[in-house]
C-alpha positions as CSV (number, residue, x, y, z in Angstrom):
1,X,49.1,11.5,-1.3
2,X,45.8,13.5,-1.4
3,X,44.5,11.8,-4.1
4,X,45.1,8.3,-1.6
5,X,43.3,10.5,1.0
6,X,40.5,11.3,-1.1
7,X,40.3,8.0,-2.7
8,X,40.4,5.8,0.6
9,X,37.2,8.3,2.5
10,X,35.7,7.3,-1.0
11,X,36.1,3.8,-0.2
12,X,35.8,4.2,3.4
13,X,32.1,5.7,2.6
14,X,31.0,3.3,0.2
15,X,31.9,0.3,2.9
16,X,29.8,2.0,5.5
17,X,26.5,2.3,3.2
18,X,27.0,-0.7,2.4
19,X,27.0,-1.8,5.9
20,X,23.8,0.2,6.4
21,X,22.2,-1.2,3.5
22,X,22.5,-4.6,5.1
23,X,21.8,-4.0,8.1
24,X,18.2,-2.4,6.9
25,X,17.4,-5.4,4.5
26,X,17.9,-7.4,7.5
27,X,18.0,-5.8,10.8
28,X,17.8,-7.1,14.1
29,X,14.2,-8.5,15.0
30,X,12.4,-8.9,18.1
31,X,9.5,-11.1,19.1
32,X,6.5,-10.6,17.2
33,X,5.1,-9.2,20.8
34,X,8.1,-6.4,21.0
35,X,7.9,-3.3,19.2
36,X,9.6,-2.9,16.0
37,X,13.4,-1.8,16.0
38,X,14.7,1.4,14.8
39,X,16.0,-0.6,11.7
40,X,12.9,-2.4,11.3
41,X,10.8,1.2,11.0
42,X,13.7,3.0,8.8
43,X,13.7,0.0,6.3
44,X,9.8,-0.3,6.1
45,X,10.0,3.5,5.9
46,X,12.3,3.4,3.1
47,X,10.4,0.8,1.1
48,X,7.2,2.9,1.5
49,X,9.2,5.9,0.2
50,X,10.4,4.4,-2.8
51,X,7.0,3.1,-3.7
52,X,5.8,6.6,-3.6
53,X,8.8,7.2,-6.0
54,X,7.7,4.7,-8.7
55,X,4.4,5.7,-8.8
56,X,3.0,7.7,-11.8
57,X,2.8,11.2,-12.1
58,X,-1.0,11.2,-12.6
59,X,-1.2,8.7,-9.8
60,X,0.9,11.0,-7.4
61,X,-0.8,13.9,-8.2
62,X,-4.4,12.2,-8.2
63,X,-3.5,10.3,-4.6
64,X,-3.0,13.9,-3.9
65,X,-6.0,16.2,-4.6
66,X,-7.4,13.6,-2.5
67,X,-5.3,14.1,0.4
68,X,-6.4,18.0,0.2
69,X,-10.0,17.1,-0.4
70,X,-10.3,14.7,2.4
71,X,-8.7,17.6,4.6
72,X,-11.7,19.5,3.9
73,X,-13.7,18.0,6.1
74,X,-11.4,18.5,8.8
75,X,-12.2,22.3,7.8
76,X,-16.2,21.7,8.0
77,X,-16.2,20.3,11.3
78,X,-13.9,23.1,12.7
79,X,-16.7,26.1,10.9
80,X,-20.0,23.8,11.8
81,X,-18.6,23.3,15.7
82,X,-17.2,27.1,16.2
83,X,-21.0,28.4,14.8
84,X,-22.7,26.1,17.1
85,X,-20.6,27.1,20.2
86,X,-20.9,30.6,18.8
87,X,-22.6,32.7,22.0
88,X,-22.5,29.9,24.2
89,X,-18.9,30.1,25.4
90,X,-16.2,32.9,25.1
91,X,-14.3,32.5,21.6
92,X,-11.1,32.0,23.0
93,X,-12.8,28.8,24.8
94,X,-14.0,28.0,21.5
95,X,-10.8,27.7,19.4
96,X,-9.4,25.4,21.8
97,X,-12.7,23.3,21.9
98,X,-12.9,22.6,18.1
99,X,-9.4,21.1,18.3
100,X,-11.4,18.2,19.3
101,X,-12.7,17.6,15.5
102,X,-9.5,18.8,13.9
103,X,-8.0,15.2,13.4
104,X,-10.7,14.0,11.3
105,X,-9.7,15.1,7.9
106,X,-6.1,13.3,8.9
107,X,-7.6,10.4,10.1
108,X,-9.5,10.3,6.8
109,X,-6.0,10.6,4.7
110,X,-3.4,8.7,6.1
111,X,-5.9,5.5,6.7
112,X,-7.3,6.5,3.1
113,X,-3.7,5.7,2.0
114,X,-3.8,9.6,0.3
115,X,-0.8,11.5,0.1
116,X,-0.2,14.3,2.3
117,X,2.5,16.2,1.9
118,X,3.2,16.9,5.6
119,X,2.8,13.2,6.9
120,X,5.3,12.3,3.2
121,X,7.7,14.9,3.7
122,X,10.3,13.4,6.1
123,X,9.0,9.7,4.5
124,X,9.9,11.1,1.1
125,X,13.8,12.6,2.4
126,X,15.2,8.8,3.8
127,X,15.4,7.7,0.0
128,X,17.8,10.5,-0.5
129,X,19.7,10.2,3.0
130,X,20.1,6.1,2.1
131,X,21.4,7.7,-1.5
132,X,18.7,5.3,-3.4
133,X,17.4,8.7,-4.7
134,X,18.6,12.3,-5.6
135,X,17.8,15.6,-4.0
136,X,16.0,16.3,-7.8
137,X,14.0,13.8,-7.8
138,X,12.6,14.8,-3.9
139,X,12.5,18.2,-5.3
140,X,10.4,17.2,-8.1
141,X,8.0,14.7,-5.9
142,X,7.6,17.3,-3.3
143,X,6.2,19.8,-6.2
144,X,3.3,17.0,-6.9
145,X,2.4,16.4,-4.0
146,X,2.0,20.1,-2.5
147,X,0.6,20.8,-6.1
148,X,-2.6,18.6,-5.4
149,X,-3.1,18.9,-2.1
150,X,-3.6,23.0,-2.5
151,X,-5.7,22.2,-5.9
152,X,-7.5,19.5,-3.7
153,X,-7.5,22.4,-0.7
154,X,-8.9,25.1,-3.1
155,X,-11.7,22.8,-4.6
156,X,-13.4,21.8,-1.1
157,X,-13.0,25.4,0.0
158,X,-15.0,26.2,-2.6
159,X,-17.9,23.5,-1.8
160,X,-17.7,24.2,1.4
161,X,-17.9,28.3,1.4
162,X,-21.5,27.3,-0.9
163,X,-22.7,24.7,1.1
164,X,-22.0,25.9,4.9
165,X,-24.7,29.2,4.6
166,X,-27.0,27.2,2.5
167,X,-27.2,24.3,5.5
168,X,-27.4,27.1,8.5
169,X,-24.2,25.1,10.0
170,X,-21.7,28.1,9.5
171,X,-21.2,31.9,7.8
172,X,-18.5,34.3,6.5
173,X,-18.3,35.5,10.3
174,X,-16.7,32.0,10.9
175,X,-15.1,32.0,7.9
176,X,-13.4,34.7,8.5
177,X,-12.5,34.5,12.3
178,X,-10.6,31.1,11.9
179,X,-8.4,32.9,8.9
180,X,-7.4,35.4,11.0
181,X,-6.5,32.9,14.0
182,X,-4.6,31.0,11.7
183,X,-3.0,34.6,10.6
184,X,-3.3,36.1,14.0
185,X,1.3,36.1,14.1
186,X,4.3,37.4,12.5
187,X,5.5,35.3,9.3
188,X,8.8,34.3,11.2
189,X,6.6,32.9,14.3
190,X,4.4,31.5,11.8
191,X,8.0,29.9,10.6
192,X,9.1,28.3,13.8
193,X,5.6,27.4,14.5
194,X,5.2,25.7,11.1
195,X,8.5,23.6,11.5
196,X,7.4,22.2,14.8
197,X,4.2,20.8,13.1
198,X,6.5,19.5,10.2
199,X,8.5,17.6,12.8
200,X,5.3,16.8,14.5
201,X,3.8,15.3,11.3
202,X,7.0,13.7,10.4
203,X,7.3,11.8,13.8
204,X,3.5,10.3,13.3
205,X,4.5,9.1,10.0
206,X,7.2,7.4,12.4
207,X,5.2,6.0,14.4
208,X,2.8,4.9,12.0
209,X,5.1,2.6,10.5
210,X,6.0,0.9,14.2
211,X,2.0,-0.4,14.4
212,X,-0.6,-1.8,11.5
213,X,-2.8,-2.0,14.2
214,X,-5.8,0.1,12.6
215,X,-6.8,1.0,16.6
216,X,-3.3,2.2,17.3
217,X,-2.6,4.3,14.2
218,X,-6.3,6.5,15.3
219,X,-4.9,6.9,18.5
220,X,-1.6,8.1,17.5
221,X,-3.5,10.8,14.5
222,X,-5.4,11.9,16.6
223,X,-2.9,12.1,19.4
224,X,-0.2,14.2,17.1
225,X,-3.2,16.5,15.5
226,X,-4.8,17.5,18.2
227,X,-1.3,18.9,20.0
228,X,-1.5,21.1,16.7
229,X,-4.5,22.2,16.8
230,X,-4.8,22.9,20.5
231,X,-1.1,24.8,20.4
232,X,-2.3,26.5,17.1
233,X,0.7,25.7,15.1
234,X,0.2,25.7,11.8
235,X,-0.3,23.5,9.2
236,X,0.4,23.9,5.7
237,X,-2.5,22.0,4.2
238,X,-5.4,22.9,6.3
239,X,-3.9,26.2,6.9
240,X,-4.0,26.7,3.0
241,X,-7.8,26.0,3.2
242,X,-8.5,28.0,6.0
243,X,-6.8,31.3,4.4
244,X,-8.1,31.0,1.3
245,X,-11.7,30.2,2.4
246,X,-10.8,33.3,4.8
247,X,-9.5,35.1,1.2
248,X,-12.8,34.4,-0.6
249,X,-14.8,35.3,1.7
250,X,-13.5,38.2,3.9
251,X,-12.1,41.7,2.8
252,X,-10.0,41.7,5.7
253,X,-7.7,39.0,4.0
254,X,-5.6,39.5,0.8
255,X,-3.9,37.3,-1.7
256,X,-0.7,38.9,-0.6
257,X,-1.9,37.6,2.9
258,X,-2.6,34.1,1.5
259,X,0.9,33.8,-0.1
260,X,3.0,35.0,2.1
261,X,1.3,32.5,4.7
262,X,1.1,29.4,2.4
263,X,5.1,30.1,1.3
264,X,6.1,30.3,5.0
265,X,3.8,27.6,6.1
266,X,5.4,25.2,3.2
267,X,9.0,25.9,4.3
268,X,8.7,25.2,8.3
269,X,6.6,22.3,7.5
270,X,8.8,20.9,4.7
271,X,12.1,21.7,7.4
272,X,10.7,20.2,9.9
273,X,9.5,16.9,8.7
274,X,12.8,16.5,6.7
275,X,15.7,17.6,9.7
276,X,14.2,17.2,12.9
277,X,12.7,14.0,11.8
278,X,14.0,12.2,8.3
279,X,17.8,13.4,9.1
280,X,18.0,13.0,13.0
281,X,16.3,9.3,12.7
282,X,19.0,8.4,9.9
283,X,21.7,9.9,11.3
284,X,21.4,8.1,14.7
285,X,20.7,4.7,12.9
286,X,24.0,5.6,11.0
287,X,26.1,6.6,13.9
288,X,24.8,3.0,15.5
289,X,26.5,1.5,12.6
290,X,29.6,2.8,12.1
291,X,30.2,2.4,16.3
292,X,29.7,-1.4,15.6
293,X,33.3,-2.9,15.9
């Protein structure tokens, strides 16, 4: 009798992803003038995932020490603005003022096409959710990605650190004051802080994929990355090139600083994006199916 149980939830399971699997490859469509369905974004979600999946590992990994190149400049515009508003207004004025410039590097990388892996990691989950890939191979995807982005991070920071005093348009003083903002709280509110801006990130992928309008996806960029910046949540990407350019150039700052930052950082962004985003957008697209009579 258990093994009947256990046999008919089996089948019972395997009818209702089946059902979802239809119901993504052809879902419910409005007007052209109507914005997409949730079934329309999840399956062009999912079919952007899996493209990620099947690229090559040199491609992934190239796509992204781009992402955390391009993120740089993000970075540069923060340094060159704070030194020019340096003595002009109060610095606490000034953080919130450069949040202006912050979404450039972003806007750069997601119309770029680079991978990111804040903007990929609820993108990157739905595969796993719709059981068209395994927890591994996410696992294994996720490593790439963050891989080159901090490589990508860790080169520009570098260029950057050489070419900002050389060009008068920022100094170690800079440097060194937006590390320790960035730094300025305890690892677990750096945590909750950090999973916020994953599920921030993870809904702008989201809403990416409901416009191709090249206007509308700006708007939306810099609409998500500025919140960030302005709230001073924290970032894993450009918060990796803000501490370690802070590491480099500042005694105040320690590798044990840096890690312990980037391994929190990495884990509220990666749980954010993937639950508060990937799993509550599937789930509710799931729970629409199986109420269907």
């Amino acid at each position: 009798m258990v093994w009947k149980k256990e046999k008919t939830e089996e089948q019972l399971a395997k009818e209702l992803q089946k059902e979802i699997d239809n119901e993504l490859k052809n879902p419910k469509s409005k007007s052209r003038d109507s914005a997409k369905t949730h079934g329309e974004i999840l399956r062009d979600q999912i079919i952007d995932a899996l493209e990620v999946y099947d690229k090559r590992t040199i491609s992934l990994f190239t796509s992204s020490l781009t992402a955390g190149l391009e993120i740089g400049f993000s970075y540069l515009m923060l340094c060159t603005l704070y030194f020019f508003l340096m003595g002009k207004i109060d610095s606490h004025s000034i953080i919130r003022v450069i949040s202006l410039v912050y979404p450039l590097g972003f806007i750069m990388v997601v119309l770029g096409q680079s991978i990111l892996f804040t903007e990929q990691t609820a993108l990157l989950t739905l595969p796993v959710l719709n059981k068209k890939r395994t927890m591994l191979s996410m696992l294994k995807l996720w490593g790439i990605v963050i891989a080159g982005n901090l490589v990508g991070g860790f080169i520009i920071s570098a260029i950057l650190l050489w070419l900002g005093p050389h060009l008068d348009i920022f100094n170690n003083e800079v440097v060194e004051i937006i590390a320790l903002h960035t730094l300025r709280t305890e690892l677990p509110v750096i945590l909750v802080s950090a999973i916020v801006a994953g599920w921030l990130m993870g809904l702008l992928s989201w809403l990416l994929a409901s416009s191709r309008d090249t206007i509308s996806r700006i708007v939306m960029i810099y609409m998500i990355t500025s919140v960030m910046a302005f709230t001073g949540l924290h970032h894993s990407i450009i918060g990796s090139v803000e501490v370690f350019s802070g590491m480099l150039s500042s005694p105040e700052i320690s590798l044990l600083d840096y890690l312990s930052f980037q391994g929190t950082a990495l884990l509220g962004n990666a749980f954010g994006g993937a639950i508060f985003v990937a799993l509550l957008k599937y789930r509710a697209f799931v729970f629409n199916i199986s109420a269907k009579p």
